[in-house]
C-alpha positions in Angstrom: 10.0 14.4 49.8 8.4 12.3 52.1 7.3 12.9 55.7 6.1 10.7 58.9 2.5 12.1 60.1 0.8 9.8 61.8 0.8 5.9 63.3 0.8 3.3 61.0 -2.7 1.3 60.2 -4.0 -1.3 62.6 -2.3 -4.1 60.8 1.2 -2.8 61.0 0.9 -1.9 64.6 0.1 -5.6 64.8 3.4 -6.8 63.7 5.2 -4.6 66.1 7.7 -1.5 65.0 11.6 -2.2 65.3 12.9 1.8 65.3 13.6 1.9 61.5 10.3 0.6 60.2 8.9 2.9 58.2 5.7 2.0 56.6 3.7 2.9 53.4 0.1 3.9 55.6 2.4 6.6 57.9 3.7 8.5 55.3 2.5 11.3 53.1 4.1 13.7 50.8 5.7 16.7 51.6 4.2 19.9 50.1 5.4 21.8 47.3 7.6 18.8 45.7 8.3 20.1 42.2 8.9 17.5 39.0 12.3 18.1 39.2 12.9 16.4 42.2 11.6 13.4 41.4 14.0 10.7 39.5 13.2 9.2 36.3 12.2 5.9 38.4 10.1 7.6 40.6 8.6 9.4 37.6 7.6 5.8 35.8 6.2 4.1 38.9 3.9 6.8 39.7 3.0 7.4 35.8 2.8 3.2 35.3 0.5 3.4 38.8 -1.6 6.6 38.9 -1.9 7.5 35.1 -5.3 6.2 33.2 -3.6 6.7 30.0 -0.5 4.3 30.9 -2.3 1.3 29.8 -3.9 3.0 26.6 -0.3 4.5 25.1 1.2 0.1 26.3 -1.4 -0.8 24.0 -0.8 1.3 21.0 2.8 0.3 21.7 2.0 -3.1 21.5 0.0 -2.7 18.1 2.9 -1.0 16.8 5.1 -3.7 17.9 3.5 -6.9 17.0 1.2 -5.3 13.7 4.0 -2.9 12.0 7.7 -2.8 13.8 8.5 -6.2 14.6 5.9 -7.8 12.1 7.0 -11.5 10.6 4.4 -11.0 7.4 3.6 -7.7 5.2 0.3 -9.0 5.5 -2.7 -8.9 7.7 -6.2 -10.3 7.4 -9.2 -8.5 7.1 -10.0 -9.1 10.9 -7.1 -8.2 12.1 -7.1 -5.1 10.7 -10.2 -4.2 11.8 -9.9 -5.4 14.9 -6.2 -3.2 15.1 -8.2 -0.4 13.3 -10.6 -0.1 16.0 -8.1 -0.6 19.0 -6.3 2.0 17.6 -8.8 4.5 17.4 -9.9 3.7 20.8 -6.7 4.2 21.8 -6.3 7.6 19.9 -9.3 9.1 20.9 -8.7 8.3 24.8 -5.8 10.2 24.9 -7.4 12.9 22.5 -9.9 13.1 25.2 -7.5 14.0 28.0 -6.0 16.8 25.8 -9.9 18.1 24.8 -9.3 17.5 21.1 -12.0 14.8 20.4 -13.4 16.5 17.4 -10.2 17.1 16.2 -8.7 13.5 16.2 -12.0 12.2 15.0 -11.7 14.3 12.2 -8.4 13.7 11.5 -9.1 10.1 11.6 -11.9 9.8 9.4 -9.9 11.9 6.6 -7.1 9.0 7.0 -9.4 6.6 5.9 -11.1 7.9 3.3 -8.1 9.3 1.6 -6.7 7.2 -1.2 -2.8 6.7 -0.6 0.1 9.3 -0.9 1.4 9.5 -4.2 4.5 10.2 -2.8 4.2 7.2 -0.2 3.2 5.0 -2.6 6.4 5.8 -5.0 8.5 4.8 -1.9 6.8 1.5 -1.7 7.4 1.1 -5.2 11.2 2.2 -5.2 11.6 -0.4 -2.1 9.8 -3.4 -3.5 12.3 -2.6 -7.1 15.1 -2.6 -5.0 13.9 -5.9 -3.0 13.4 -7.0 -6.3 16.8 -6.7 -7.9 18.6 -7.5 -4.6 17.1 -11.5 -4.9 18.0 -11.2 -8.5 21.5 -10.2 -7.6 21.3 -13.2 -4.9 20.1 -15.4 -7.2 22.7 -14.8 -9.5 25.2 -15.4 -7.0 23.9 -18.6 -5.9 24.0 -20.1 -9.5 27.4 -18.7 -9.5 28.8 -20.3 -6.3 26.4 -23.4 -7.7 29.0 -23.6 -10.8 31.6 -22.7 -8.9 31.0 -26.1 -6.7 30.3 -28.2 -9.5 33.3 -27.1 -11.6 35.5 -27.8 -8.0 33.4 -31.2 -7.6 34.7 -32.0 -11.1 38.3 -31.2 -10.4 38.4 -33.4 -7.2 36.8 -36.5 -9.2 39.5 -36.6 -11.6 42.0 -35.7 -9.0 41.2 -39.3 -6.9 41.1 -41.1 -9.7 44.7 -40.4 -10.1 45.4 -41.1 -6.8 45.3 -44.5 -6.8 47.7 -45.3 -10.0 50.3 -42.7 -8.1 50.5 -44.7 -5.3 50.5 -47.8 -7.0 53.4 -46.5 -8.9 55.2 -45.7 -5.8 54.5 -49.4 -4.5 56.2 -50.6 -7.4 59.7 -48.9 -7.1 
């Protein structure tokens, strides 16, 4: 993939060349290297390195990450979400302008915030938060039931060491 064409710059001739040294300023690309031969390595360092968009689709990543996936609150100020609205977009319309779809993503976008919310979406939310619902109910309940349950055993062992002592005193005895 790669060939040696010419002497290496002025400050690696400097440090002298040992036979097997091969450096980054001699070398250039073969022609006609196809995708193919490149390995899924290769394929990320020159995509983390040489692509404008890398750093555009990390970010919406991250957003997704920190704001929705791996989220510790359902919650999100008003600033944040403006400020995660408008990094978004940003994002969106960077890559949209790559693919020469501008006016269609800006479209797009503007329809997702006016619209009001999915009825069928929203029914979702609903049918999760019942189910959250009735799942700390059901916890609940099991709690006060172990609670008892601990109580009632509690009880059982009081009256249990009470008797200990008169047993043993009654072995004493005999």
């Amino acid at each position: 993939m790669f060939t040696t064409t010419s002497i290496p710059c002025p400050s690696h001739r400097k440090r002298g060349h040992t036979g097997y040294t091969i450096y980054i300023c001699a070398v250039s690309a073969a022609s006609g290297i196809s995708l193919n031969q490149l390995t899924i390595s290769l394929q990320e360092v020159i995509i983390q390195h040489c692509c404008h968009l890398r750093k555009t689709v990390d970010k919406l990543v991250e957003i997704r990450n920190h704001d929705y996936g791996h989220a510790t609150e359902g919650k999100m100020s008003d600033t944040d979400y403006a400020k995660c609205q408008t990094e978004l977009q940003d994002g969106i319309m960077e890559i949209a302008k790559v693919c020469n779809k501008e006016d269609d993503f800006k479209q797009k976008l503007q329809c997702v915030q006016k619209r009001s919310l999915d009825e069928t979406l929203c029914r979702q939310y609903q049918n999760t938060l019942l189910e959250f619902v009735n799942r700390h109910k059901e916890f609940n309940d099991e709690i006060s039931e172990i609670g008892s349950r601990i109580d009632t055993l509690h009880g059982k062992m009081a009256s249990k060491t009470k008797t200990i002592p008169i047993a043993i005193a009654g072995k004493q005895q005999r």
